[in-house]
Structure formats: structure tokens, C-alpha cells
C-alpha positions, 0 to 999 in steps of 0.5 A: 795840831796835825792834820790827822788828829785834827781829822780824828779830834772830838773837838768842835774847834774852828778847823772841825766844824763849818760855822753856823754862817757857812750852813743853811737854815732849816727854813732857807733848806725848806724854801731851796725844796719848794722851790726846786719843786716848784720848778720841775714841775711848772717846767715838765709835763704830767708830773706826779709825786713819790713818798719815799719812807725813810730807811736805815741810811736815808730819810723820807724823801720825795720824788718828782717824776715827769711823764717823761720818767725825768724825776728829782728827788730831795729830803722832806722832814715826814710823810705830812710834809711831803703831802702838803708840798705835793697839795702846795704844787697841785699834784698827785701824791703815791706812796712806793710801798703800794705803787712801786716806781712807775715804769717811765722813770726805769726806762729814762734812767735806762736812756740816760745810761745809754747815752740817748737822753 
């Protein structure tokens, strides 16, 4: 099969689709977050969480976010799951819709473009 139809075939063939080895359970994706999570925060200071709701092209997502505005960022399946992570790592939980970004976290990403971070 040539590679263009390969690239438009509906087949779920070997040369399609990644086997169900080469991808991550839902359980091994939950465990890199945590501890990702677990990470950040046991290695910054003052660290707060973000619920992020999901919108047309992203899911819900939780963002992380040092005093030092330094933030990460990854997917959580609901708004319960991100509550729960954020009670698991003992830190705050806001929500973007009522709060808005903290200024700290502009400025970090403003440094950062600029070289000085």
C-alpha cells in the first residue's frame, strides 16, 4: 500500500495505529500526573492549583503555579478529579472563571520570552 493511501486508509491495519503495547494505560497516564504533580510541588514554593474547564478543543486541565508564577499544566478526566489531586497534594484549588490567572504567572511567561528566566 502506498504511503498516501496508507495516510487516508480507514483501516486500523498494523501501519495505522500504534499497538496497545506502545500506549499508556489510563492508570500508568494518572500515576505520570500525580506524580508529575507531586513533583512540582514538593520542589517549589507556595504552589496553588487552577481548574481549567474544558472547551471546544481542550479537556479539563490543571494547572500548577509556583509563587514564582513557574506553572505546569496537564489533562485531569473532570473537575472531581482535579479537586481531589489538588486535596491529595495539599494545596489550594481556584477555578480560572472566577479568579482569572494570577498575575505572577503572566510576568514568568513575559521573562521567560524575553530571555531572563
Amino acid at each position: 500500500m502506498s504511503r498516501l493511501r496508507r495516510l487516508f486508509s480507514r483501516s486500523s491495519g498494523p501501519s495505522s495505529a500504534p499497538t496497545a503495547d506502545a500506549r499508556p494505560s489510563q492508570a500508568d497516564a494518572r500515576r505520570a500526573t500525580t506524580e508529575h504533580f507531586r513533583t512540582f510541588v514538593t520542589t517549589r514554593v507556595g504552589v496553588e492549583a487552577y481548574l481549567e474547564p474544558p472547551t471546544g478543543d481542550m479537556p479539563t486541565t490543571l494547572l500548577l503555579i509556583a509563587t514564582t508564577g513557574e506553572w505546569t499544566r496537564r489533562r485531569v478526566p473532570d473537575e472531581k478529579a482535579a479537586r481531589g489531586l489538588a486535596d491529595d497534594l495539599g494545596i489550594p484549588l481556584y477555578d480560572v472563571r472566577r479568579t482569572g490567572y494570577p498575575q505572577r504567572m503572566r510576568e514568568w511567561n513575559t521573562r521567560r520570552r524575553r530571555g531572563e528566566a
